[in-house]
PDB file with one MODEL, atoms N, CA, C and O in Angstrom:
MODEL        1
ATOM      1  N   UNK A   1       0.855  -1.192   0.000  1.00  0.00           N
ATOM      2  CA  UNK A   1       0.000   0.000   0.000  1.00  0.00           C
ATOM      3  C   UNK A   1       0.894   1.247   0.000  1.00  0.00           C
ATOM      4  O   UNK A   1       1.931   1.424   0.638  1.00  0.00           O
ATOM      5  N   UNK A   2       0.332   1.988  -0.766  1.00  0.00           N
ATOM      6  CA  UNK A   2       1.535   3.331  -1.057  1.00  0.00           C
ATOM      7  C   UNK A   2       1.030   4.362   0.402  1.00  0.00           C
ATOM      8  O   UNK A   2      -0.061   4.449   0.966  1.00  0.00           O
ATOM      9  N   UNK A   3       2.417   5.076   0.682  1.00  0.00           N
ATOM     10  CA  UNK A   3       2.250   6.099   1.673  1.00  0.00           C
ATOM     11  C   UNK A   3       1.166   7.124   1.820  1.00  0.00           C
ATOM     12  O   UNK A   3       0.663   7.779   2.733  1.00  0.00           O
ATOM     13  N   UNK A   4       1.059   7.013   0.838  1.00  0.00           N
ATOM     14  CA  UNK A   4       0.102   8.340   0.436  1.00  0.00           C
ATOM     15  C   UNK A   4      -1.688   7.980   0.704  1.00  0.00           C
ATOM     16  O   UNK A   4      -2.600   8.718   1.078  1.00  0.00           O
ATOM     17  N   UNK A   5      -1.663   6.383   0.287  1.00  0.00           N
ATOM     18  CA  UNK A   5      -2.999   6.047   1.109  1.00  0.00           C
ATOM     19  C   UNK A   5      -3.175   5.815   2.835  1.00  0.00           C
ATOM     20  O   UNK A   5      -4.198   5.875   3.518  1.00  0.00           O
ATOM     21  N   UNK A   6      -1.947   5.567   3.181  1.00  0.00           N
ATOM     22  CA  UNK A   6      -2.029   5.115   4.646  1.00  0.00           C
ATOM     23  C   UNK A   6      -2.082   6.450   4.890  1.00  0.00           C
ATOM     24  O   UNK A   6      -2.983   6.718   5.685  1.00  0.00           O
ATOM     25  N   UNK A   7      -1.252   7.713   4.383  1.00  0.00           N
ATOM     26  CA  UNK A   7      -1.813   8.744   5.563  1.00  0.00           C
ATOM     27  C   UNK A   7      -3.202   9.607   5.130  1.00  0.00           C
ATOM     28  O   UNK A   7      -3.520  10.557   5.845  1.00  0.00           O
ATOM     29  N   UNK A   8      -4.043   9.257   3.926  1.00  0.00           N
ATOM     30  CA  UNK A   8      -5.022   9.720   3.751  1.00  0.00           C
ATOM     31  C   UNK A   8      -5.966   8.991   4.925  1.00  0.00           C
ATOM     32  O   UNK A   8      -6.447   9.706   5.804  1.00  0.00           O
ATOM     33  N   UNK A   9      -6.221   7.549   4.917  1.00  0.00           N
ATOM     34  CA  UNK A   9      -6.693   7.233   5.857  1.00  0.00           C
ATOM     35  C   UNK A   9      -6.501   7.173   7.013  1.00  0.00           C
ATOM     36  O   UNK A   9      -7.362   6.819   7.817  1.00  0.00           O
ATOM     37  N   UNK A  10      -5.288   7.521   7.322  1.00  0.00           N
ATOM     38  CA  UNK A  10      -5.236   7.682   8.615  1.00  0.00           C
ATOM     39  C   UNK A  10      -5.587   9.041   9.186  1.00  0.00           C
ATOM     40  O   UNK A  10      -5.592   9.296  10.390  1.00  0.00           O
ATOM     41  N   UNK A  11      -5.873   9.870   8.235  1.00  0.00           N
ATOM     42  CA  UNK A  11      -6.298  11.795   8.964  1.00  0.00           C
ATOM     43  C   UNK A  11      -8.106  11.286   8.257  1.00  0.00           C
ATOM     44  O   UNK A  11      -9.148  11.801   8.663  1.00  0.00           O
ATOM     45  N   UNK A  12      -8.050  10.515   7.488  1.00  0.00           N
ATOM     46  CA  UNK A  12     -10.140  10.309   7.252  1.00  0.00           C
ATOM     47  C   UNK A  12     -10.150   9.680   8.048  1.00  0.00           C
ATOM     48  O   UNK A  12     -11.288   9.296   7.778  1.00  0.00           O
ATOM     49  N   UNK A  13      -9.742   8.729   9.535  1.00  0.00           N
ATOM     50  CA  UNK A  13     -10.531   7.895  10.052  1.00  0.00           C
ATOM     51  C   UNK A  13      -9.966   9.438  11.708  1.00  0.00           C
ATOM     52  O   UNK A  13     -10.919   9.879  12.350  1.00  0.00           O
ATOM     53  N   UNK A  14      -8.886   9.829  11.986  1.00  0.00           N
ATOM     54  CA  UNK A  14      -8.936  11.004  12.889  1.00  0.00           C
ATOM     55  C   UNK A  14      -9.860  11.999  12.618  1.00  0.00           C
ATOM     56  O   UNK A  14     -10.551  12.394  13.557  1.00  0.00           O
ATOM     57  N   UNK A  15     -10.009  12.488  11.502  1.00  0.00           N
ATOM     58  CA  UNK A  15     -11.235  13.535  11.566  1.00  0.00           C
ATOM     59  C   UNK A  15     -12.838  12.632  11.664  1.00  0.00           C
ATOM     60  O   UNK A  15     -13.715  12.986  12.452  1.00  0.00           O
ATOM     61  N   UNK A  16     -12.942  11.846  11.041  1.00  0.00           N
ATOM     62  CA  UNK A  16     -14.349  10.697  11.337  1.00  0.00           C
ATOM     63  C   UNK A  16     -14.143  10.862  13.300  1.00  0.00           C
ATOM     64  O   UNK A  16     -14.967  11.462  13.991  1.00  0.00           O
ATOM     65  N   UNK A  17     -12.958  10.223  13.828  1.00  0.00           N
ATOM     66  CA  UNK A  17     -13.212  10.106  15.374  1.00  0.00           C
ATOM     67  C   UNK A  17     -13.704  11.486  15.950  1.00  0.00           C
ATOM     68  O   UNK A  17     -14.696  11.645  16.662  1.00  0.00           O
ATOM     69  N   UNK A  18     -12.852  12.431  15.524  1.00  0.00           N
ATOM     70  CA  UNK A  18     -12.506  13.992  16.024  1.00  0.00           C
ATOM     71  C   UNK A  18     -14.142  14.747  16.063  1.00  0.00           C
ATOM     72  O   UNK A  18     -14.493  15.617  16.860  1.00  0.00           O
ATOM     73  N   UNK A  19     -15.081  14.063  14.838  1.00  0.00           N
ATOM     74  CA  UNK A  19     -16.321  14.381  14.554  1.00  0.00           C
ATOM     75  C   UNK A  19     -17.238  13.807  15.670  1.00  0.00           C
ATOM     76  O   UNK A  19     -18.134  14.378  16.291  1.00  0.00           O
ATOM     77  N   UNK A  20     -16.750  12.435  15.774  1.00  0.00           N
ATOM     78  CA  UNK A  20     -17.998  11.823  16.158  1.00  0.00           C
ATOM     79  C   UNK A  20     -17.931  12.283  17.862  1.00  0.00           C
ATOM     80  O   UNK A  20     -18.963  12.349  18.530  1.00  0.00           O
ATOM     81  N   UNK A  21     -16.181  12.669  18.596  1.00  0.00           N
ATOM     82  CA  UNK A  21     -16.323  12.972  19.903  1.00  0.00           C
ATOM     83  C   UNK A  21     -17.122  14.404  19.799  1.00  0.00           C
ATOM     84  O   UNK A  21     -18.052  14.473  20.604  1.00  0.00           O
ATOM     85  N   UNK A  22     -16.949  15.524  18.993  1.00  0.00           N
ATOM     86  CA  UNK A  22     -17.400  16.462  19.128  1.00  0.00           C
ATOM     87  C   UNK A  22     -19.195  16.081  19.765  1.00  0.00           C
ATOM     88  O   UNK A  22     -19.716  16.547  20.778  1.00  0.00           O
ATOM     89  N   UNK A  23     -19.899  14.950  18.608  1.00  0.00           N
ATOM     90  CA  UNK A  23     -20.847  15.202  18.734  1.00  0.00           C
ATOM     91  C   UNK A  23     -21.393  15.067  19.747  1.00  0.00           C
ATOM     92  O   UNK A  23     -22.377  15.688  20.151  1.00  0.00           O
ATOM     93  N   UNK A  24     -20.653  14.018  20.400  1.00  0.00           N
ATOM     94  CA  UNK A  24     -20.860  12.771  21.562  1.00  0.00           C
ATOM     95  C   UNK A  24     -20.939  14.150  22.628  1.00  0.00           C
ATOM     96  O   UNK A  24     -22.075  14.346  23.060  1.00  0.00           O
ATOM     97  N   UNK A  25     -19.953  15.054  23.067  1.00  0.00           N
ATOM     98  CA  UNK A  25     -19.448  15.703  23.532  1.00  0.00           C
ATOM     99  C   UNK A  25     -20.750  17.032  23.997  1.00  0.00           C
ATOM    100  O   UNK A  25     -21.099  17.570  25.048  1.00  0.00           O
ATOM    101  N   UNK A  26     -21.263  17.153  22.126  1.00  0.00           N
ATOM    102  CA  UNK A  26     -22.449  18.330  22.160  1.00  0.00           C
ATOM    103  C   UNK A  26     -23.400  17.494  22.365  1.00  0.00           C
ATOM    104  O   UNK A  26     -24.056  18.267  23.063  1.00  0.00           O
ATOM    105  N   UNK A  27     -24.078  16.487  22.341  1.00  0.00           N
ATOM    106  CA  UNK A  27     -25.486  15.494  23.043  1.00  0.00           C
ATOM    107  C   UNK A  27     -24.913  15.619  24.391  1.00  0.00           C
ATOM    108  O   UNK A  27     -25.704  16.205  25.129  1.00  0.00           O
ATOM    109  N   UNK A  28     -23.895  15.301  24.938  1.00  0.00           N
ATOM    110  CA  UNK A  28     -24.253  15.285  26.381  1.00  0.00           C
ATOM    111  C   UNK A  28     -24.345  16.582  27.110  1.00  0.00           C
ATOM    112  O   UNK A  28     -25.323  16.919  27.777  1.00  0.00           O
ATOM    113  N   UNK A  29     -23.540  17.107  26.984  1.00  0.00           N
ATOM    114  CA  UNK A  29     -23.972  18.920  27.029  1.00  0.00           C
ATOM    115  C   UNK A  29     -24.772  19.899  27.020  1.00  0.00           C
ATOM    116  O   UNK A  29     -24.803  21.036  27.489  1.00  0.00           O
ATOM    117  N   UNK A  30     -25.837  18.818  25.989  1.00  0.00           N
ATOM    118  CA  UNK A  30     -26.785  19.810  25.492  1.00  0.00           C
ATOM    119  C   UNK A  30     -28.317  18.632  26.015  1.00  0.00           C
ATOM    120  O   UNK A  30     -29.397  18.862  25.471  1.00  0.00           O
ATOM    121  N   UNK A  31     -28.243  17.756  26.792  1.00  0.00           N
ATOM    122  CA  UNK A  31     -29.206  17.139  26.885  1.00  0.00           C
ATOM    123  C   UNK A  31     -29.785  17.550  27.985  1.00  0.00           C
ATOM    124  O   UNK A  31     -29.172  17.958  28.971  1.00  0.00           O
ATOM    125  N   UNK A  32     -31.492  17.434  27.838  1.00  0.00           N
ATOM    126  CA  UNK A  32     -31.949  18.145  29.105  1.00  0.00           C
ATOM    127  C   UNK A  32     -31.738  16.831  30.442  1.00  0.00           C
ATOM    128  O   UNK A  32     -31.729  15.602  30.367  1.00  0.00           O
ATOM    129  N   UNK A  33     -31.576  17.844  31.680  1.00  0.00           N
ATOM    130  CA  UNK A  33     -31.336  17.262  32.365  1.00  0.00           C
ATOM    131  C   UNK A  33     -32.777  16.569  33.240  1.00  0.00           C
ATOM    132  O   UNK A  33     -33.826  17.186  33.425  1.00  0.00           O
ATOM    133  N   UNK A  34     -32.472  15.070  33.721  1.00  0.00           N
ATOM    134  CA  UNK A  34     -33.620  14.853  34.200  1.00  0.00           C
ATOM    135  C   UNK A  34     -34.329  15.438  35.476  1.00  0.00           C
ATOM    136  O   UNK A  34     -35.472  15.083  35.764  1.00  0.00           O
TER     137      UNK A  34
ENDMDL
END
């Protein structure tokens, strides 16, 4: 596998994580409290 794919996927699967903590991050933050 050429260099150039390992570090594409490796910054598409960090920004995919980087996204999904944000969201994780804004649902709990933003959820009403019981």
């Amino acid at each position: 596998m050429p260099v150039t794919t390992v570090v594409v996927l490796t910054a598409v699967v960090a920004l995919f994580l980087s996204f999904a903590g944000v969201l994780l991050w804004v649902d709990h933050y933003t959820a009403p409290r019981p």
